[in-house]
C-alpha positions in Angstrom: 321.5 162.0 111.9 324.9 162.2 110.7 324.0 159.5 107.6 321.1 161.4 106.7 323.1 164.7 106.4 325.9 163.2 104.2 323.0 161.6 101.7 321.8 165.0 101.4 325.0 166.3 100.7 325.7 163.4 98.2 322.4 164.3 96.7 323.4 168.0 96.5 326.5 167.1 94.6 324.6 165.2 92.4 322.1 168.2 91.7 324.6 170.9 92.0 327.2 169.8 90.0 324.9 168.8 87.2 323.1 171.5 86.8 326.5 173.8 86.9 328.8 171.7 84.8 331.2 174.5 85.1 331.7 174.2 88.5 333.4 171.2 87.9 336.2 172.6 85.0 336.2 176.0 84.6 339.8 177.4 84.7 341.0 180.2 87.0 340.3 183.6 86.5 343.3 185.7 84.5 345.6 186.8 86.4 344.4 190.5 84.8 340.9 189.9 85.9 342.0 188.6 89.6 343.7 191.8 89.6 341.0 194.2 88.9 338.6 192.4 91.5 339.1 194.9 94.6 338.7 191.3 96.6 342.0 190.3 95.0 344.6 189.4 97.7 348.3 189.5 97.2 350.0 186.1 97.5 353.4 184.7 97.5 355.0 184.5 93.4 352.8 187.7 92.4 354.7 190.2 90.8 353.9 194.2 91.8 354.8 197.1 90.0 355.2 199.8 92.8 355.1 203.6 91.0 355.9 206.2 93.3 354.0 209.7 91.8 356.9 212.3 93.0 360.0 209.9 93.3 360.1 207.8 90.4 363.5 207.0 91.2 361.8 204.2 93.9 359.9 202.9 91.0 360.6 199.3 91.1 358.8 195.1 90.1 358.9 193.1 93.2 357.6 189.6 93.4 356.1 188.4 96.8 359.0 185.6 97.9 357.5 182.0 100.0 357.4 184.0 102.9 354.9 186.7 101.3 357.0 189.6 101.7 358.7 191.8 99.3 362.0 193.8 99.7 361.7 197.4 99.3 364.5 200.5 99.0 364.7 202.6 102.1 362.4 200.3 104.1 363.5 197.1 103.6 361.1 194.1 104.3 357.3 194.5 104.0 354.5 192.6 104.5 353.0 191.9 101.2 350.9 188.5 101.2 346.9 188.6 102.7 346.8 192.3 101.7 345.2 194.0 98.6 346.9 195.8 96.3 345.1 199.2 98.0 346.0 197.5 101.8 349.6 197.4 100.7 349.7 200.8 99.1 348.3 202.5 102.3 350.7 200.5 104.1 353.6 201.6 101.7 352.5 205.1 102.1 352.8 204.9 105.7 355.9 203.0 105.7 357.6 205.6 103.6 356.6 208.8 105.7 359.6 209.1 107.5 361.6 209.1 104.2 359.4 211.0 101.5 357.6 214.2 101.7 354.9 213.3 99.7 354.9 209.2 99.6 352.3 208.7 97.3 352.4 205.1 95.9 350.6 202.9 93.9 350.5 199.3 93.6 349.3 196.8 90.9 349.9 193.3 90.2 351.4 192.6 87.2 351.4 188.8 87.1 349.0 187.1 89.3 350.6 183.4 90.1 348.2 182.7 92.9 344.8 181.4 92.2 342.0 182.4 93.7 340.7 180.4 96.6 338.7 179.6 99.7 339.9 177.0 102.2 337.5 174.5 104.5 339.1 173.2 107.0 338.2 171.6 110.9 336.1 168.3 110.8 336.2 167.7 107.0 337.3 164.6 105.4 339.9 166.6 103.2 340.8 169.6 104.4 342.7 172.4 102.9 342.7 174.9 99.9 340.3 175.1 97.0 340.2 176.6 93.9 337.4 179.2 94.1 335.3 177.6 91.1 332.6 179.8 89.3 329.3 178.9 91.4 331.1 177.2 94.3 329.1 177.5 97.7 329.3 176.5 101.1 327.8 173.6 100.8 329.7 172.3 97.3 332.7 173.5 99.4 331.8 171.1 101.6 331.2 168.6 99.2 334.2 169.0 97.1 336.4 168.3 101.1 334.7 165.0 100.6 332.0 166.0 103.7 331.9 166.4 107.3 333.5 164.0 109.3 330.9 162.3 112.4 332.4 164.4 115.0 331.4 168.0 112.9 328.6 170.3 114.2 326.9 171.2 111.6 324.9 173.1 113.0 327.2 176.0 113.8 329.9 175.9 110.9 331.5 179.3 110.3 332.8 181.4 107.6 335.7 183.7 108.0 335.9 186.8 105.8 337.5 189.8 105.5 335.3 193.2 104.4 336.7 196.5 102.8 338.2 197.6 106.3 340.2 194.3 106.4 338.5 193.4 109.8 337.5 189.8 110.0 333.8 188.7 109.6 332.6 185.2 111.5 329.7 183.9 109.6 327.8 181.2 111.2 326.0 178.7 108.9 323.2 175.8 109.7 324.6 173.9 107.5 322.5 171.0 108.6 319.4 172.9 108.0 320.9 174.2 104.8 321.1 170.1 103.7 317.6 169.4 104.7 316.5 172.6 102.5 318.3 171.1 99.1 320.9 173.2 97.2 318.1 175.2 94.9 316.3 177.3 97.8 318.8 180.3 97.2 319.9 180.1 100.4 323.4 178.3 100.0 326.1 181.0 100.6 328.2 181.8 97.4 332.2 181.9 98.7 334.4 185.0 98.2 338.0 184.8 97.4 340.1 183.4 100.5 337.0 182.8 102.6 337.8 180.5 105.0 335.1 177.9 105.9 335.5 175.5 109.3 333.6 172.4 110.1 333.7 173.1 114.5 333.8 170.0 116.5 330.8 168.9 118.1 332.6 168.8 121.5 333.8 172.4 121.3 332.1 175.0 123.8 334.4 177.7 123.0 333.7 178.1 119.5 335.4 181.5 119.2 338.5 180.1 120.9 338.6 177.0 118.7 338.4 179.2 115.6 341.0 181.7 116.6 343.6 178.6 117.5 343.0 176.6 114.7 343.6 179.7 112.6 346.6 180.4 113.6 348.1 176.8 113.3 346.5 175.9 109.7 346.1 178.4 107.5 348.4 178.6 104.4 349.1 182.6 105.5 351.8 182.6 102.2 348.9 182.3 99.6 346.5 185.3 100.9 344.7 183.1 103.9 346.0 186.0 106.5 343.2 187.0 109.4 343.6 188.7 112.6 341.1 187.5 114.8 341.9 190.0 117.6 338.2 190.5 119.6 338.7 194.2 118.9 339.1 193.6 114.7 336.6 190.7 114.6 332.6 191.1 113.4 330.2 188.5 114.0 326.8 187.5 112.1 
């Protein structure tokens, strides 16, 4: 079962990638463009231009340090990595309450040094971060982490992403079925920036607990991959 599964992936790879030679080359987005997207997230080595609209005086570039916070006047260390630029200004607003009478702030990012990407991660032969390539699915995603290793359930392989609230969405994915089907019946998932996609382990009955633990201990939170996967902030499919 498992062999079959990887030829079809190994033919998918051959279809997909030839028909979408692109997928294979294209450069990342400018750092402008990542910008704009509202599904850009902050990362560590971006720099933010914070304007404050009644106290210009706090007006101030800060660039996201390895530990994806920046360091702000009057409230010292924020939280600035995993967020958007409208999460941190919401977050800045509230932050600067107890100092401002009116702490309206806005926040853009003026140079964009983190690309954007998905990672795949669990039972994959590669796992880690990818560059989020025009046209890249779940199943190139796959492809590209050199497949599922024999102990993957494919059958039940999840995708983690965020939505406008910042709550965390678990997708759930037949990806077996999805190999059987070929990669042109429109029903390969496109990836969003800093999805997160998880190969779970065949022997795993807890799936939810697997995902939230192997969150926690993998995920490169510096470069944008930041969930919380509380039960009360997590949506299912």
């Amino acid at each position: 079962m498992l062999l079959a599964t990887l030829l079809m992936l190994l033919c998918l790879l051959a279809s997909g990638l030839a028909a979408a030679p692109a997928f294979a080359q294209a450069p990342a987005p400018a750092a402008a463009a990542a910008a704009a997207d509202a599904g850009y997230r902050i990362a560590a080595g971006d720099e933010l231009a914070l304007k404050f609209f009644y106290a210009p005086e706090l007006n101030e570039t800060a660039t996201v340090r390895p530990d994806g916070r920046i360091q702000l006047q009057l409230v010292g260390e924020v939280r600035a990595a995993g967020q958007t630029p409208r999460e941190l200004a919401d977050a800045l607003k509230r932050a600067y309450a107890g100092s401002l009478r009116y702490p309206e702030v806005s926040v853009e990012v003026e140079k964009g040094f983190a690309r954007q990407q998905v990672f795949v991660g669990g039972e994959v032969g590669r796992p880690g971060a990818q560059p989020l390539l025009p046209g890249l699915t779940l199943m190139r995603a796959l492809i590209v982490a050199q497949g599922p290793t024999d102990r993957a359930a494919l059958n039940r392989v999840a995708i983690l992403r965020r939505d406008e609230s910042g709550a965390t969405r678990v997708i759930r994915v037949d990806a077996a079925s999805q190999a059987r089907r070929g990669a042109d019946d429109g029903n390969d998932p496109p990836l969003q920036p800093f999805d997160v996609v998880l190969a779970v382990p065949s022997r795993i009955s807890r799936v939810n607990k697997w995902i939230d633990q192997y969150v926690r201990r993998n995920l490169p939170v510096n470069v944008g991959f930041s969930y919380d996967l509380n039960d009360n902030n997590r949506r299912g499919d």
